[in-house]
C-alpha positions in Angstrom: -8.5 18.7 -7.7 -12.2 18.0 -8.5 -13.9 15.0 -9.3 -14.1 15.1 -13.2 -10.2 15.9 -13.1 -9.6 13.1 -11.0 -11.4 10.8 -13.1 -9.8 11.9 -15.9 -6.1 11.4 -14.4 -6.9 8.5 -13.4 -8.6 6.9 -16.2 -5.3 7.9 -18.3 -3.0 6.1 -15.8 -1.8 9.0 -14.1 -0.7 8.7 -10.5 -3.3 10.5 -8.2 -1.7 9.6 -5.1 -1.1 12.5 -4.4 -4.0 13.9 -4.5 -5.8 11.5 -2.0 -5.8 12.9 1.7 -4.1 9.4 2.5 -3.3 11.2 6.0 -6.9 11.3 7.3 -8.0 7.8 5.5 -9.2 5.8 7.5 -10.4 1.9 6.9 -13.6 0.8 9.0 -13.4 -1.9 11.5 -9.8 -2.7 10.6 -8.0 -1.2 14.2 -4.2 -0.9 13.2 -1.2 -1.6 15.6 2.2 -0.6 15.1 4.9 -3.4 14.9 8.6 -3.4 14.5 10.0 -5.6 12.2 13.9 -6.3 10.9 14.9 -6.9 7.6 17.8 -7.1 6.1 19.5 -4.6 4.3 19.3 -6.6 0.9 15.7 -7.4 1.4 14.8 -3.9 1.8 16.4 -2.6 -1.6 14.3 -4.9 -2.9 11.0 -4.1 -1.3 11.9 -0.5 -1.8 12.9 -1.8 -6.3 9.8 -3.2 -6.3 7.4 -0.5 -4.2 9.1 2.4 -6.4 8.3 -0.3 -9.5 5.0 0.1 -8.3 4.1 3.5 -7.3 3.6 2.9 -3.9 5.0 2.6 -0.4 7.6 0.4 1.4 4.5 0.1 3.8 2.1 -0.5 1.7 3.6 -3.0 -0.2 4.4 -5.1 2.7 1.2 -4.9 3.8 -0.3 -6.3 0.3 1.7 -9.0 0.6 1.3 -10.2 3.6 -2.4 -9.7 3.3 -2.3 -11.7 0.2 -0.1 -14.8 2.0 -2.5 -14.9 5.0 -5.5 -14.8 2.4 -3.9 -18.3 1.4 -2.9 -20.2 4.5 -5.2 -22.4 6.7 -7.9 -20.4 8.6 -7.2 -20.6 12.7 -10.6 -19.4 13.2 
């Protein structure tokens, strides 16, 4: 897809997810590590309601969040 196409989709509200290479993105100075975390089963239907609401990701919905909640509690630093 070129750019003007993109634009174009995405300035309509089209979904151009898939269009991104999300597999090679990568985001400067933020060094991931892999975690395993359990939920329970009725708290993942409703991550998974709610990502699918959204057009996005189990993933990367948990990940907004919990950026967002850290955003609001106390610093450590």
């Amino acid at each position: 897809m070129n750019a003007k196409k993109f634009d174009t989709d995405f300035d309509s509200g089209k979904n151009v997810t898939a269009s991104l290479g999300r597999s090679r993105a990568k985001r400067p100075l933020q060094k991931s590590k892999r975690v395993n975390v359990d939920f329970p089963v009725w708290m993942i239907e409703s991550l998974d309601r709610e990502a699918n609401r959204l057009g996005v990701t189990r993933q990367s919905i948990i990940k907004v969040w919990l950026a967002e909640r850290l955003e609001q509690a106390p610093s450590n630093h």
